[in-house]
N, C-alpha and C positions, 0 to 999 in steps of 0.2 A: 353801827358798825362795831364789831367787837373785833379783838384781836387777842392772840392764844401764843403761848409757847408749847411748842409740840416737842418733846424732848430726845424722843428715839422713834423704833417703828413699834414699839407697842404698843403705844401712844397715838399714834397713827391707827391702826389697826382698832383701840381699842374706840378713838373717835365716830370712824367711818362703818363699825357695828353699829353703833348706837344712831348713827344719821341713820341707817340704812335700815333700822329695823322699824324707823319710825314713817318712814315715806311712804305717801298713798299711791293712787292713781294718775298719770298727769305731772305729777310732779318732775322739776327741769333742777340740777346740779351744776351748778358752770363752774370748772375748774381753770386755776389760772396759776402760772409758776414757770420758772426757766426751765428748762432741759435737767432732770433727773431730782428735780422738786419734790418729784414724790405722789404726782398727780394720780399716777396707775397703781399708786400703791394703796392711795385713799380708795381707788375704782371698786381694787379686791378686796378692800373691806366692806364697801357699802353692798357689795353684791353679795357677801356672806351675810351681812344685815336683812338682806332680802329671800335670802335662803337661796342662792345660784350654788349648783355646788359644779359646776362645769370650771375650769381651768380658766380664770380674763384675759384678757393679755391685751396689747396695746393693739388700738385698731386704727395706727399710724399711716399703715399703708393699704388697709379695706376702709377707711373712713369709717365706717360703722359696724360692731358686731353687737348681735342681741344675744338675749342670754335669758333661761327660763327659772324661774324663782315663783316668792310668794307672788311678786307683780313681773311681767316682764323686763327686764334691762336691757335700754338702746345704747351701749357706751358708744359716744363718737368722739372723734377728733381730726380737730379742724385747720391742725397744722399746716398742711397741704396746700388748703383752701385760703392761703393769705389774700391772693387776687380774683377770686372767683366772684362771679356776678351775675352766673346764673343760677336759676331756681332748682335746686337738686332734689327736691322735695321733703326738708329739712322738718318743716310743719307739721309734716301727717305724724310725725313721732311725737311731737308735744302735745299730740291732740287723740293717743292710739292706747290709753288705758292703761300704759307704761311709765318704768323710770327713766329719763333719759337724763346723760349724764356727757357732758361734753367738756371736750380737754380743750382749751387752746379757744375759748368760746367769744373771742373779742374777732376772730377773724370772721364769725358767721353774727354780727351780733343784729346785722337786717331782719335776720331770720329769725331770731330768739325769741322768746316771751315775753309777755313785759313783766311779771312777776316771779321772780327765781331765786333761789339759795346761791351766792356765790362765794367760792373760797379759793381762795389766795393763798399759794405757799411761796417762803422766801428763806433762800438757804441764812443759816445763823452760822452752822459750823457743819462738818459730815455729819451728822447726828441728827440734830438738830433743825428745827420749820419755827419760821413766824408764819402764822395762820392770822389771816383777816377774814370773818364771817360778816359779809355783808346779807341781808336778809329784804328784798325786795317783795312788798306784799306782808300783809296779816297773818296767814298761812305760815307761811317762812319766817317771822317773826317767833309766832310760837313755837316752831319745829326748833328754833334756835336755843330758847329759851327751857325747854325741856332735855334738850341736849346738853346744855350747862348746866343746869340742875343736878345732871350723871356725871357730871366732867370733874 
């Protein structure tokens, strides 16, 4: 587990290029942080990292929107879903040749991967993120490590 100071949003932006330009196929983002974190702000970065050039926006209340790039982009979030227990077919995206990238990802975590990128933001100040890059899996390891490298 690593842990970052995020200092503004250009810093944000210029992190979630670099995730985003490195992610293959398959690969799962779990995003985690209180209400105006900064969650959707990393999303629109990572999906310019992916070459999205369509407009993100939060898929608060469709739970999921995709978005077309160098790989596909499934942003979900799973705010909604704090009590849900049924099967909405959350899978076929982690397994659809796509980025999927989920907000709020402790409330679907039955359904999740068992090896994933997860990043944690925690307010410091208005400005300001503590980011924790937890890296689950080999994969995510080095995707982390190469991202520090740039950082």
């Amino acid at each position: 587990m690593t842990t970052l100071t995020i200092a503004n949003l250009e810093d944000t932006e210029r992190l979630g290029l670099s995730i985003g330009r490195l992610l293959e196929a398959n690969d799962c983002i779990l995003l985690e942080g209180d209400l105006g974190a900064g969650k959707t702000t990393l999303t629109k970065a990572i999906a310019r990292g992916l070459g999205v050039e369509a407009m993100v926006k939060s898929p608060t209340f469709t739970i999921i929107r995709e978005y077309e790039g160098r790989l596909p982009l499934y942003h979900m979030d799973a705010y909604r879903l704090e009590d849900a227990d049924d099967d909405l077919g959350f899978e076929e995206y982690f397994t659809n040749n796509g980025v999927v990238v989920v907000e709020w990802a402790h409330y679907i975590a039955t359904f999740l991967p068992s090896q994933f990128l997860r990043l944690s933001l925690k307010h410091i100040d208005e400005f300001s993120r503590e980011l924790t890059i937890e890296a689950e899996g080999e994969h995510y390891q080095m995707l982390v490590e190469e991202v520090l490298a740039q950082w």
